[in-house]
C-alpha positions, 0 to 999 in steps of 0.5 A: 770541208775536206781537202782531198789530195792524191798521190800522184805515181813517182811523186815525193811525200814532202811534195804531196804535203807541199800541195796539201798545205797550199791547198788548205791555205787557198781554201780559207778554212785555216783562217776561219779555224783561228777566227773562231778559236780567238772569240771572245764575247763582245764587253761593253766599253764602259766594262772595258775601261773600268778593267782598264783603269784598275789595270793602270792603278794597279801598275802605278802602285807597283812601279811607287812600291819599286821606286820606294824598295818596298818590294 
C-alpha cells in the first residue's frame, strides 16, 4: 500500500510531512510492519517453563555467588 501525497502551491515541506505521517498513522500499515518485524514462532508452554526454570536457577546461583564474594 502506497501513501501518495502532493504538494499543494505555497505549502511548507514540514507541512507536507505532517500530512504524510498522519496519513501512514490512519492507515495501519505502521502497525502491521511492526506486528510482523516482532513474530516469533508460537513455543510450547511446557518449552517456555523449562527456559524459565533454568533462567531462575541460573539467577539464584549468581545472587549465592554475590552473597558468598565469589564473583
Amino acid at each position: 500500500m502506497i501513501q501518495v501525497t502532493r504538494k499543494d502551491e505555497k505549502e511548507a515541506n514540514e507541512n507536507l510531512i505532517r500530512r504524510f505521517n498522519r496519513k501512514v498513522l490512519q492507515s495501519g500499515v505502521l502497525s502491521t510492519v511492526k506486528a510482523t518485524q516482532r513474530f516469533e514462532k508460537p513455543i510450547s508452554k511446557i518449552e517456555r517453563r523449562k527456559k524459565a526454570i533454568i533462567r531462575r536457577a541460573r539467577k539464584a546461583d549468581k545472587m549465592m555467588k554475590m552473597r558468598l564474594g565469589l564473583r
